[in-house]
N, C-alpha and C positions, 0 to 999 in steps of 0.2 A: 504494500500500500504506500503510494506514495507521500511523503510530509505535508502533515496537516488537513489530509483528506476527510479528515471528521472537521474541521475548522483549527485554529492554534486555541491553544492552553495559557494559564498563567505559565508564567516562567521561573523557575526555581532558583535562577542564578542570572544574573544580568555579565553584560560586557558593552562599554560606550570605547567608541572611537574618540583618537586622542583630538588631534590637530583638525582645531576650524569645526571639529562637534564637540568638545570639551573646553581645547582652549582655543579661543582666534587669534589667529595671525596678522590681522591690522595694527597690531603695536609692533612689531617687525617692521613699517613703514618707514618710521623716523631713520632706523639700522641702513637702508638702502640710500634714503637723502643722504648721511653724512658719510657714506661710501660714493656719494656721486653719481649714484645709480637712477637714473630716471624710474618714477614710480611705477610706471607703466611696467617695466622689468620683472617685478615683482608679483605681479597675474602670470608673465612669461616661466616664471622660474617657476611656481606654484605647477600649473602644468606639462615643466618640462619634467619637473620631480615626479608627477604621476606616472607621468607615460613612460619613462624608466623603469620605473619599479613595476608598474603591471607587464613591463616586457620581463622583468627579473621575474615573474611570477611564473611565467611562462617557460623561461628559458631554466629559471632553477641555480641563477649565478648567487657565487659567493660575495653579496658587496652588504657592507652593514648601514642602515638611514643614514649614518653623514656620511661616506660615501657616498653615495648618490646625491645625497643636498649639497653635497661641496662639488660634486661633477656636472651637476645642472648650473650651480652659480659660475662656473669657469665656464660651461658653453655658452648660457646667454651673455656674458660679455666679452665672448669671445679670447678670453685666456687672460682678460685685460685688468681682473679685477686684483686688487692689493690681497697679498697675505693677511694686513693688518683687517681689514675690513672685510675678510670672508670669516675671518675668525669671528669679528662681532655679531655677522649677522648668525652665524652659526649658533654662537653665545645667546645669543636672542632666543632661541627657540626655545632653548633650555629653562628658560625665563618669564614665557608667556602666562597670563593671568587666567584664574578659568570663569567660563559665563558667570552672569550674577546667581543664575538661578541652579547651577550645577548643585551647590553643597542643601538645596531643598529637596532635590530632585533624589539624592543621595541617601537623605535621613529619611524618605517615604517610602523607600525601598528596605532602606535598615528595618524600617518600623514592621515592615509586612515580614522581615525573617525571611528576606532576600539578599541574597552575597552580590557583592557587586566588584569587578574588576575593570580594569583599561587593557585594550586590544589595538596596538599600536599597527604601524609596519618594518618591517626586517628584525631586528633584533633585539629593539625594544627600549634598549637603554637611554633612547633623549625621553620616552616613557617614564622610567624610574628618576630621570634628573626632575623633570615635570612635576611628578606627582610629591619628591619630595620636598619640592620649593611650594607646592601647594598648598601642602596639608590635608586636601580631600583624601578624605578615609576609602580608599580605591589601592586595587592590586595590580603590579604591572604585570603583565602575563610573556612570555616568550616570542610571542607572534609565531609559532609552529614549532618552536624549536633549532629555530637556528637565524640565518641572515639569509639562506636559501629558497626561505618559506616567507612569499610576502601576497598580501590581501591582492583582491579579490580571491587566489587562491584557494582550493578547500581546506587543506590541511590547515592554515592558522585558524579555522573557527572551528574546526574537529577537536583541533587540537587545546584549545580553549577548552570545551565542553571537558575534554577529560581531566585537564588541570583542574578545573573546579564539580569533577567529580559528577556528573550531569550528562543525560543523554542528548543528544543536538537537539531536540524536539522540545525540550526543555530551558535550553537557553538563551536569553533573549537577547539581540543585538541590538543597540540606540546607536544612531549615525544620523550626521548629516548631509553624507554623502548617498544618490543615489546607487553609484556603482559596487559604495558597500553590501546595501539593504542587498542586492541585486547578488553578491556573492556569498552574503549569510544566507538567503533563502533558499541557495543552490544546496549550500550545506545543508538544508535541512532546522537552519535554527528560526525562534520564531522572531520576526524583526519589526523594526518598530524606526521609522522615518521623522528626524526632525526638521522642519519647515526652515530653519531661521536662515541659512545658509544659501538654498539654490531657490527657494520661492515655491517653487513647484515640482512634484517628483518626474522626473526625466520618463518621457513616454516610452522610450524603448524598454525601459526593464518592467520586467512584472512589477506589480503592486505591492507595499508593504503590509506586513498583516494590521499596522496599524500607524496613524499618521499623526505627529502633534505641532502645535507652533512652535515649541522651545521643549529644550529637555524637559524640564518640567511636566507638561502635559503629552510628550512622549513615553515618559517612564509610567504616567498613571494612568496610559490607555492598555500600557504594559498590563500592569498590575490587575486590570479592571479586568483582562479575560479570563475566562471562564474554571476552575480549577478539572484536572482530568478527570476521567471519571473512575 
């Protein structure tokens, strides 16, 4: 039978994507002005770092997140940018604040006796830098288990579900990325779409089993389904 063919479940265990659904990247902006880097760059780099890594997803290469974030900042300026200021911007990442409404979102989840952790890409660790300048009570998880294994890929949400002990059908993914929802579903886990980021869920992928404005009301449309039977 295929996932969710009775409808999705509550979820026993959550996972939120890090970057831009946890914490946003527009305070990374100032990092680019005073590297000299026209703003505009900065959307370029964002999706040149995608389109990497979902190639790494596929191909299976050894490169860990900065890697690829310091290999997309030397292509789009073309080899031109300073050590000093790849460094920062990199630094930045490390850095980033998380939404206002993440640490609510977080305690509704606690309250319900729901585990919740962070599902990065490649290998995790600007993850773990993240979370511990944050203080959100969140777990970094491996992203599959190595730097070979990176999202959309199945093995990083398989491989979630087993870390936190949970069968995929039971796991629930919050992103605000389409192309996330779109490879949690594949896996089999039950997803959950937050609005704040793209506006509107991208029509080429399936449907998320649930859709909110902000974490917030993503996490408690989570919550709100139905318990198995």
């Amino acid at each position: 039978m295929p996932p969710h063919a009775r409808g999705p479940v509550r979820p026993a265990a959550l996972v939120l994507d890090a970057l831009d659904t946890l914490f946003p990247l527009g305070p990374l902006e100032w990092r680019f002005r005073e590297a000299g880097i026209p703003r505009v760059l900065m959307t370029r780099w964002c999706d040149h770092l995608l389109r990497d890594a979902f190639a790494l997803s596929l191909l299976g290469g050894e490169r860990t997140f900065e890697d690829v974030a310091r290999g997309s900042l030397r292509d789009i300026t073309g080899n031109q940018i300073a050590p000093g200021a790849e460094d920062a911007i990199i630094d930045g990442l490390a850095r980033l604040e998380p939404r206002r409404e993440a640490a609510s979102a977080l305690e509704a989840a606690h309250a319900r006796g729901v585990r919740a952790a962070v599902l990065g890409h490649g290998d995790g660790e600007h993850v773990r830098l993240l979370l511990e300048r944050s203080g959100l009570p969140l777990e970094p998880l491996a992203g599959g288990g190595g730097p070979a294994a990176w999202k959309p890929a199945r093995e990083p949400y398989l491989a979630a579900a087993r870390e936190l002990g949970v069968p995929p059908e039971r796991l629930g993914l919050v992103t605000a990325h389409g192309w996330d929802a779109a490879g949690g579903r594949r896996a089999g886990l039950v997803t959950g779409w937050s609005a704040h980021l793209e506006g509107r869920f991208p029509s080429v992928f399936p449907s998320p089993d649930v859709e909110g404005r902000d974490l917030a009301q993503t996490v408690e449309r989570l919550l709100d389904l139905p318990e198995p039977a």
